[in-house]
C-alpha positions as protocol buffer text, in pm:
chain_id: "A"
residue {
  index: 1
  type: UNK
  ca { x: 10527 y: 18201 z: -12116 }
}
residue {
  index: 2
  type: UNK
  ca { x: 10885 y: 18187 z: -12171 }
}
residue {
  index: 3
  type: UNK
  ca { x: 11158 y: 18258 z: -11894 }
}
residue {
  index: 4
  type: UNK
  ca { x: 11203 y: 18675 z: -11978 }
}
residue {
  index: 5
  type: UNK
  ca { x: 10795 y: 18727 z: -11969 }
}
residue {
  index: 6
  type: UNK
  ca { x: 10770 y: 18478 z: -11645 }
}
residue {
  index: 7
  type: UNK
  ca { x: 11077 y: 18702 z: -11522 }
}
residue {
  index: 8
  type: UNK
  ca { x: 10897 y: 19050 z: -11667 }
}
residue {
  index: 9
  type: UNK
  ca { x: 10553 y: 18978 z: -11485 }
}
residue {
  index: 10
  type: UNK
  ca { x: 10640 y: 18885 z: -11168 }
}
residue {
  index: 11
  type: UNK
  ca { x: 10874 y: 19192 z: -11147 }
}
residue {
  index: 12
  type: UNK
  ca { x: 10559 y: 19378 z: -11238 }
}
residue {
  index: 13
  type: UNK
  ca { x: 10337 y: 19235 z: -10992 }
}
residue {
  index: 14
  type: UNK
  ca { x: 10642 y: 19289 z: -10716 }
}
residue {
  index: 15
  type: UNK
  ca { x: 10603 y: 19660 z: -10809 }
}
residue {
  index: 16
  type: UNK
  ca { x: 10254 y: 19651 z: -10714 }
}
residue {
  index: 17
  type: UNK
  ca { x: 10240 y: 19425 z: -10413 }
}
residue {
  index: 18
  type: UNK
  ca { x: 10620 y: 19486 z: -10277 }
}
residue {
  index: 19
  type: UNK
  ca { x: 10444 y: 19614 z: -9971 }
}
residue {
  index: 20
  type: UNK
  ca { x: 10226 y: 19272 z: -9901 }
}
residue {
  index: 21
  type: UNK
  ca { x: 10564 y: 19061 z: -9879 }
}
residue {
  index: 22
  type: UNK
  ca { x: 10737 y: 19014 z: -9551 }
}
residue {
  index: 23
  type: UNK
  ca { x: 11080 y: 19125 z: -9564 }
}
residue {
  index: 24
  type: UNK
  ca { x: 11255 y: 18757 z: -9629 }
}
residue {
  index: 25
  type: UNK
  ca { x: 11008 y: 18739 z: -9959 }
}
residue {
  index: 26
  type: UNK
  ca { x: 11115 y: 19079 z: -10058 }
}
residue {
  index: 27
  type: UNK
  ca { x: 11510 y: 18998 z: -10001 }
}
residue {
  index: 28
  type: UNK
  ca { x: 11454 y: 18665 z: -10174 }
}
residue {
  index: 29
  type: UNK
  ca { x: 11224 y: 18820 z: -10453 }
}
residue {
  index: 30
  type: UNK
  ca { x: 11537 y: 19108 z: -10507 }
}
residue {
  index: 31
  type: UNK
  ca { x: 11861 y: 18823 z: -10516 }
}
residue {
  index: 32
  type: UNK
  ca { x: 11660 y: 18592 z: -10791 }
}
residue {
  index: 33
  type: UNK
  ca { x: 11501 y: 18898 z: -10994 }
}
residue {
  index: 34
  type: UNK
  ca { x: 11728 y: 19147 z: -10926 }
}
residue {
  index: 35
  type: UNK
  ca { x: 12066 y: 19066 z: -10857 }
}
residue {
  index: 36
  type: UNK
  ca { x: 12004 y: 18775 z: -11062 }
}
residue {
  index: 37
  type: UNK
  ca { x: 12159 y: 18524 z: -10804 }
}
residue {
  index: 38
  type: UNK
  ca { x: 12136 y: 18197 z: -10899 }
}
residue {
  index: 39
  type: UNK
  ca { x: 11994 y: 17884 z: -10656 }
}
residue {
  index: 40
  type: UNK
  ca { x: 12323 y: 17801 z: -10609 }
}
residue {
  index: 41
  type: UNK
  ca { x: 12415 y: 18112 z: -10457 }
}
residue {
  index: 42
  type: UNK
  ca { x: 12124 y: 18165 z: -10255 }
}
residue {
  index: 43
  type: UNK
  ca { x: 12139 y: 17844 z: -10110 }
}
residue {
  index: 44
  type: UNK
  ca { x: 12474 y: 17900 z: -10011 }
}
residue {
  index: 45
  type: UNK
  ca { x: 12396 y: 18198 z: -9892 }
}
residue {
  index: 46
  type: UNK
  ca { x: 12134 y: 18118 z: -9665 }
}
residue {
  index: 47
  type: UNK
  ca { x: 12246 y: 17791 z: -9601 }
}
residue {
  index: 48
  type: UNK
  ca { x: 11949 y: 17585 z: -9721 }
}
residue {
  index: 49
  type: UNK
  ca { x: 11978 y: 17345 z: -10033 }
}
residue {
  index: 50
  type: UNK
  ca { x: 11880 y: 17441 z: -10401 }
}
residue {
  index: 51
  type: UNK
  ca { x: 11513 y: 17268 z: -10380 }
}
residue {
  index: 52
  type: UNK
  ca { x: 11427 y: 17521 z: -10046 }
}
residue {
  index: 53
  type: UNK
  ca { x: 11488 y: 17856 z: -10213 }
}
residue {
  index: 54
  type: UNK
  ca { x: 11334 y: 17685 z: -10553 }
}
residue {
  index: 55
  type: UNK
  ca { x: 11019 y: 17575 z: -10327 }
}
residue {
  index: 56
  type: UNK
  ca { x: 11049 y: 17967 z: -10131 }
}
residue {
  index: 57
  type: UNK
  ca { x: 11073 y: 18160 z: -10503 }
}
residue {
  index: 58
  type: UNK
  ca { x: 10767 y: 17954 z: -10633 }
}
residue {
  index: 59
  type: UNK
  ca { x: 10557 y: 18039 z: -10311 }
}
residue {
  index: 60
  type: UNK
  ca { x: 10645 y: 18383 z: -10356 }
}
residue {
  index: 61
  type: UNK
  ca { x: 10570 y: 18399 z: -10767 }
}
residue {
  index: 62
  type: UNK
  ca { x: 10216 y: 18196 z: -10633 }
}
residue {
  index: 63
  type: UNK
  ca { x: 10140 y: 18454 z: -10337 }
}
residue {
  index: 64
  type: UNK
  ca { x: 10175 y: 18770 z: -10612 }
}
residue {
  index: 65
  type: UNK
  ca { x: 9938 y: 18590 z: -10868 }
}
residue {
  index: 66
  type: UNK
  ca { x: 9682 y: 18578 z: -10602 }
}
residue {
  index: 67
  type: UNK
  ca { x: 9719 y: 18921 z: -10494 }
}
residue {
  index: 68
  type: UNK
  ca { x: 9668 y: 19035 z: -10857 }
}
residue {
  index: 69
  type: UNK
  ca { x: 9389 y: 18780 z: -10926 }
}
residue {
  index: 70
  type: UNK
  ca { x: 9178 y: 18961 z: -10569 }
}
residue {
  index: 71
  type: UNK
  ca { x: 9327 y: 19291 z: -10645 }
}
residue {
  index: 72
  type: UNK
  ca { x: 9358 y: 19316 z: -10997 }
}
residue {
  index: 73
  type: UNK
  ca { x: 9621 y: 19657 z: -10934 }
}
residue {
  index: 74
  type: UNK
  ca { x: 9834 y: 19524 z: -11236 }
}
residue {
  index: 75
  type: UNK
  ca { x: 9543 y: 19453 z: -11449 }
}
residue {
  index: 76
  type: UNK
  ca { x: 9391 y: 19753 z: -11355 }
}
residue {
  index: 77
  type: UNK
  ca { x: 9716 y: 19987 z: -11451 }
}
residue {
  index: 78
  type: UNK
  ca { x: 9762 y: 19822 z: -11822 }
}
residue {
  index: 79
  type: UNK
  ca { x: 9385 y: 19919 z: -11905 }
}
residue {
  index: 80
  type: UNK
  ca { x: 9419 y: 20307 z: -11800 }
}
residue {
  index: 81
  type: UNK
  ca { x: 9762 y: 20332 z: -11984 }
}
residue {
  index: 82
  type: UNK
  ca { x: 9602 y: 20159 z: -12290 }
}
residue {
  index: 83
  type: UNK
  ca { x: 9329 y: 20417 z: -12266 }
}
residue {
  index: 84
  type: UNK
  ca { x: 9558 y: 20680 z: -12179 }
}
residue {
  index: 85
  type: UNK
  ca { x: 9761 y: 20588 z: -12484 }
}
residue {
  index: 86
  type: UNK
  ca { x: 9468 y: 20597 z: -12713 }
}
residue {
  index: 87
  type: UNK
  ca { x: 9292 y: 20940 z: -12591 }
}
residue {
  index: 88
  type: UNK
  ca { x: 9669 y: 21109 z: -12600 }
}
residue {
  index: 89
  type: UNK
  ca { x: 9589 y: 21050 z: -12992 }
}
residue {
  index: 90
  type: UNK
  ca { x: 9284 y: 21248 z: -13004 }
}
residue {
  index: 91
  type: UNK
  ca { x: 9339 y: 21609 z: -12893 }
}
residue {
  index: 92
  type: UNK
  ca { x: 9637 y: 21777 z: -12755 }
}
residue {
  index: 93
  type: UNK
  ca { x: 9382 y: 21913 z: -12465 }
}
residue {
  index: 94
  type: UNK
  ca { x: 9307 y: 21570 z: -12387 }
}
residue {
  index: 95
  type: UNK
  ca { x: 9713 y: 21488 z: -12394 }
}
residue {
  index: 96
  type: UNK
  ca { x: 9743 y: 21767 z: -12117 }
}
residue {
  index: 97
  type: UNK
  ca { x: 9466 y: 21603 z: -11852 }
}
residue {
  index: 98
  type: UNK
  ca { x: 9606 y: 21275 z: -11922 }
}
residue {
  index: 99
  type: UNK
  ca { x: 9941 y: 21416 z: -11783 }
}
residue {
  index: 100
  type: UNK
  ca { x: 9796 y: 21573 z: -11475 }
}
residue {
  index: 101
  type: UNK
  ca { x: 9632 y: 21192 z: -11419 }
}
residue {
  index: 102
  type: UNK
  ca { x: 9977 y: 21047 z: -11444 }
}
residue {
  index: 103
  type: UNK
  ca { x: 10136 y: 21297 z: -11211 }
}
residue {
  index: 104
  type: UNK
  ca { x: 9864 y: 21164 z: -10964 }
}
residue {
  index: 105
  type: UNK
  ca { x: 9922 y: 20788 z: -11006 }
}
């Protein structure tokens, strides 16, 4: 997996899980992914060398690919759209439930 798709699923998983981080993860998940901080300036920030808030990001990234492999939210949410996607094909009555689905999730 190269660096954007590493970068792309985790920020998908965050999405799902967000809520099952304790607020340090989340502020640490949002500089790297988000704000695109480097380990530089984190460290800096925090005061805490490179290798800590490389060590703290990888715990983080490791803590979300459990809660998908247990919860499987992620998983879960790329099969309905894929079905979605294919039954929006079939009939325009179909395309209109789908919709009202959507508005739910």
């Amino acid at each position: 997996m190269n660096l954007l798709d590493k970068k792309e699923h985790y920020i998908n998983l965050f999405d799902f899980y967000e809520g099952l981080l304790s607020d340090k993860q989340k502020q640490y998940f949002r500089e790297y992914y988000f704000q695109d901080l480097s380990l530089g300036e984190m460290a800096e920030n925090y005061g805490v060398t490179r290798n800590a808030i490389y060590d703290h990001l990888r715990k983080i990234d490791s803590q979300l690919d459990l809660y998908e492999d247990k919860l499987g939210l992620f998983r879960k949410y790329c099969e309905r759209k894929r079905i979605y996607d294919e039954a929006s094909l079939l009939n325009p009555e179909v395309q209109k439930i789908i919709n009202k689905l959507k508005e739910i999730e």
